[in-house]
C-alpha positions as CSV (number, residue, x, y, z in Angstrom):
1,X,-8.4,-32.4,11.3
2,X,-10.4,-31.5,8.0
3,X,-14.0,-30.5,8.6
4,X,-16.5,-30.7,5.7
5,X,-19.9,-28.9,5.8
6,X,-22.0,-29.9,2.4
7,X,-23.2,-26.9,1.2
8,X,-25.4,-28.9,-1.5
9,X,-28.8,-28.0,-2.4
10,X,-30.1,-31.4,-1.7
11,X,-28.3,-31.8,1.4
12,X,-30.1,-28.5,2.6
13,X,-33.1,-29.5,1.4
14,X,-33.0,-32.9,3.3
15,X,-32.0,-30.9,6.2
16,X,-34.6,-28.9,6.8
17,X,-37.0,-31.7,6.4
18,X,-35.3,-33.1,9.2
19,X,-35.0,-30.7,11.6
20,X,-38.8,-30.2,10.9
21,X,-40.3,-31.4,14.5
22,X,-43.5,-32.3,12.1
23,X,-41.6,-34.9,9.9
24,X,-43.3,-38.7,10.4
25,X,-40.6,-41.4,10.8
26,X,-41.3,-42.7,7.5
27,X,-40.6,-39.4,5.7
28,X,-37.0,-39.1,8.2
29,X,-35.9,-42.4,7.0
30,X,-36.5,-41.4,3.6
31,X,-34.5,-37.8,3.8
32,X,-31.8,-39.4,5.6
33,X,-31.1,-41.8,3.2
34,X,-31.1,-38.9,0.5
35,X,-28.5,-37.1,2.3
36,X,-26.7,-39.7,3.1
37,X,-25.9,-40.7,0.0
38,X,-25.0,-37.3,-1.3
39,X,-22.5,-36.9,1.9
40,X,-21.2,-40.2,1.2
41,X,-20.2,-39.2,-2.2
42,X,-18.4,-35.9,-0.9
43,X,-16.8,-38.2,1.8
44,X,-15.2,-41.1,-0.9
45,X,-14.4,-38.4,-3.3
46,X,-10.8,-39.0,-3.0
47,X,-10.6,-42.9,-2.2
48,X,-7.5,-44.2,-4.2
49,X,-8.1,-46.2,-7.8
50,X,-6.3,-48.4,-9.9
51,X,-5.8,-48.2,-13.3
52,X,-7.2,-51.3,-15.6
53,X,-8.9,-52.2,-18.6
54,X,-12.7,-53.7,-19.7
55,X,-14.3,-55.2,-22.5
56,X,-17.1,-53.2,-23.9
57,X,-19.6,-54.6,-26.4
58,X,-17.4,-53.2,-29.1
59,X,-14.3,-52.9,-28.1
60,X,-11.3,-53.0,-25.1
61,X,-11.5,-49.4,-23.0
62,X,-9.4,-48.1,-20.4
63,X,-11.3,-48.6,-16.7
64,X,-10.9,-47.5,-13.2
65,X,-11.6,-49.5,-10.3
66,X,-11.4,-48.5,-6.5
67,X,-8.4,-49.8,-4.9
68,X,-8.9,-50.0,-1.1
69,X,-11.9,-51.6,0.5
70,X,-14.3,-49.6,2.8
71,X,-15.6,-51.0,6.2
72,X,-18.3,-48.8,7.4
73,X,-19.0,-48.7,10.9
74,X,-22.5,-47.6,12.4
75,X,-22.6,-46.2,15.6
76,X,-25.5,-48.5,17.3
77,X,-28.2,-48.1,17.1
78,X,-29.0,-44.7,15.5
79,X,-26.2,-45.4,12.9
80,X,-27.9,-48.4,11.4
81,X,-30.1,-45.2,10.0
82,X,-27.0,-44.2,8.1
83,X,-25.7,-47.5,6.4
84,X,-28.0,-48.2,4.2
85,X,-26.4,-45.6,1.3
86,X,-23.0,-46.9,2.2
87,X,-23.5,-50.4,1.1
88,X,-25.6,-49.5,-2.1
89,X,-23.2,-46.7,-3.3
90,X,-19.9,-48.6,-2.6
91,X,-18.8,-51.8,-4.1
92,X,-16.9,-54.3,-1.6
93,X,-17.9,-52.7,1.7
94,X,-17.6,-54.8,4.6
95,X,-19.3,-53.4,8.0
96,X,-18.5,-53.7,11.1
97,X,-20.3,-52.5,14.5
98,X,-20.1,-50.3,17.6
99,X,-22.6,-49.9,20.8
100,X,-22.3,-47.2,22.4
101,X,-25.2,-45.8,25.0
102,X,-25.1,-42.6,26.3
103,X,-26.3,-41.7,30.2
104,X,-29.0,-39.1,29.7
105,X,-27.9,-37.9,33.2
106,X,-24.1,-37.4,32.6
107,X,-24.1,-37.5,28.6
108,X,-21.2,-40.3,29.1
109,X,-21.2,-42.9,26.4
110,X,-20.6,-46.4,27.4
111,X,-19.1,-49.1,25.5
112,X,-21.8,-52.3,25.0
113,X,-20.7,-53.9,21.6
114,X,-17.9,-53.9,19.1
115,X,-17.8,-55.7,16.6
116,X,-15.4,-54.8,13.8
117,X,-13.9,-57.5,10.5
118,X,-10.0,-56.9,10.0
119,X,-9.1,-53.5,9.0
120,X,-5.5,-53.8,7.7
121,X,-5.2,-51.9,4.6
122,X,-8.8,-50.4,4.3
123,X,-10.8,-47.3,4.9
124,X,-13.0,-47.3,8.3
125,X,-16.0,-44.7,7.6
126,X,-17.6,-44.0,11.3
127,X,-21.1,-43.3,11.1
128,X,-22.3,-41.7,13.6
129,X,-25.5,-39.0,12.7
130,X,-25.0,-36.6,15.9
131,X,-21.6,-35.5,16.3
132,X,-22.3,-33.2,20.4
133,X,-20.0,-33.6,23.1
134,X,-17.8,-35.7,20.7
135,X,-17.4,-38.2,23.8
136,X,-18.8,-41.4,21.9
137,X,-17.7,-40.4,18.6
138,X,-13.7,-40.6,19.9
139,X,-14.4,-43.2,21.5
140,X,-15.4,-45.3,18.6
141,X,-12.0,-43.6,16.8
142,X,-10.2,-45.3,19.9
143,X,-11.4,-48.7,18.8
144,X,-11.2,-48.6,15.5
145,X,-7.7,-47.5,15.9
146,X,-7.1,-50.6,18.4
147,X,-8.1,-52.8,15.4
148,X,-5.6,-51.3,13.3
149,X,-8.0,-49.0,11.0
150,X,-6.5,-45.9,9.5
151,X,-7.2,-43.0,7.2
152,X,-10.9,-42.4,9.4
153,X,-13.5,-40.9,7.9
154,X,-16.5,-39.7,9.9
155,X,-20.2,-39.1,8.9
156,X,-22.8,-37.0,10.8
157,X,-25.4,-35.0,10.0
158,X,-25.2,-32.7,12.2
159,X,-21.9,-31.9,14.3
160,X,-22.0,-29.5,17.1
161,X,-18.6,-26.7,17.7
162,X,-18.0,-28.9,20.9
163,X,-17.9,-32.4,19.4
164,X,-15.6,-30.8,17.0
165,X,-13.3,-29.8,19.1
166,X,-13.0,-32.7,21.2
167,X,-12.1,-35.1,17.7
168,X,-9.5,-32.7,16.8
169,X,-7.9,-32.8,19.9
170,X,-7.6,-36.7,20.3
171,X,-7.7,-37.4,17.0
172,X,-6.1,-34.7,14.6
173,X,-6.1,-36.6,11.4
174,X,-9.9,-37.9,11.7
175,X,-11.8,-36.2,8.3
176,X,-15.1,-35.2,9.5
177,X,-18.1,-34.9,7.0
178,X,-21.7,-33.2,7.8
179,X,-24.5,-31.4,6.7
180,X,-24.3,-28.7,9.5
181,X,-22.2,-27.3,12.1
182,X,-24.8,-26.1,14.2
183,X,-25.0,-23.5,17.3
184,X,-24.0,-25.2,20.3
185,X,-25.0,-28.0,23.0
186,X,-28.1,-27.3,26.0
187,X,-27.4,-28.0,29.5
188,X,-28.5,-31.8,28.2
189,X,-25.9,-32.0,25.9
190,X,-28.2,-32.2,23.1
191,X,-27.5,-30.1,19.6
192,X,-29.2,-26.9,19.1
193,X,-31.0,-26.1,16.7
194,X,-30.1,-30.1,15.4
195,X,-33.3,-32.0,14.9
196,X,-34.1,-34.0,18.6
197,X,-33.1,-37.6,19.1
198,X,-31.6,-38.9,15.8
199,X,-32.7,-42.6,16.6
200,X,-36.5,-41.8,18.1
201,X,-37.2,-39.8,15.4
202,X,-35.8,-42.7,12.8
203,X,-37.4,-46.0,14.6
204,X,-40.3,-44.2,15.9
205,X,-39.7,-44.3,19.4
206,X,-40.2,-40.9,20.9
């Protein structure tokens, strides 16, 4: 498993408006879309292009155009927080869904909706903004996989050293891409420091 942590200024900067229990929904929404677009960059760095050729104003130029489609794949509901940058950065994205709810008591995820479009021959990017136990995050790796999708990327914004290690150990070859590994999990299972409940603090539901 590769692990990326985004050491880039903006990224940081978003991050800490986050994490800032003062931050109004409004503002969130607005620094998460920031940084997500700047992780989605680092995270489609490498996606594989074909070589072609376009007419310019003046004259025939050589072009480059990407060569495998990308299916992004929110995380219900918090995730829908996180698409928005996908499908404005990306050309031919196609999106596909997965519910999972987590039991406050036992910090299990269950499975409620799933959702996906044919991923033969395309690039599933998970997004998922709170990487903990890592519990719902393989899960949504198992189904993704059961549709045929390989090559997973997954997007967080923050992962914890527990959720880390639970990907890598059921699903080695998953890239991971965040803003910050952060300390470790409380007796809730919740990130610390992280930054609360990703989807309260988006929708405004605390």
């Amino acid at each position: 498993m590769a692990l990326h942590v985004s050491t880039h200024p903006v990224v940081l900067d978003c991050l800490a408006g986050l994490r800032d229990a003062r931050t109004d929904p409004e503002e969130f929404r607005t620094l998460a879309r920031k940084m997500l677009t700047f992780l989605v960059y680092e995270a489609t760095l490498d996606l594989p292009t074909r070589a072609g050729t376009v007419r310019t104003p003046l004259e025939d130029s050589p072009a480059s155009y990407i060569d495998r489609e990308v299916v992004a794949i929110p995380v219900l509901r918090a995730g829908l927080g996180l698409l928005g940058p996908v499908l404005d950065l990306l050309p031919r994205v196609s999106v596909g869904y997965i519910g999972l709810e987590r039991d406050e008591e036992t910090a299990i995820a269950r499975i409620y909706y799933n959702k996906l479009p044919p991923l033969a021959g395309k690039i599933p990017l998970l997004l998922d903004p709170m990487l903990a136990t890592g519990g719902s995050g393989a899960q949504a790796i198992d189904l993704i996989k059961q549709a045929g999708g390989e090559g997973i990327r997954m997007v967080c914004v923050v992962a914890a050293p527990e959720g880390v290690r639970a990907i890598e150990e059921r699903h080695p070859e998953v890239q991971i891409y965040t803003a910050a590994m952060d300390r470790g999990l409380n007796d809730r299972a919740f990130i610390l420091p992280g930054l609360g409940d990703f989807g309260d603090r988006l929708f405004g539901t605390t």
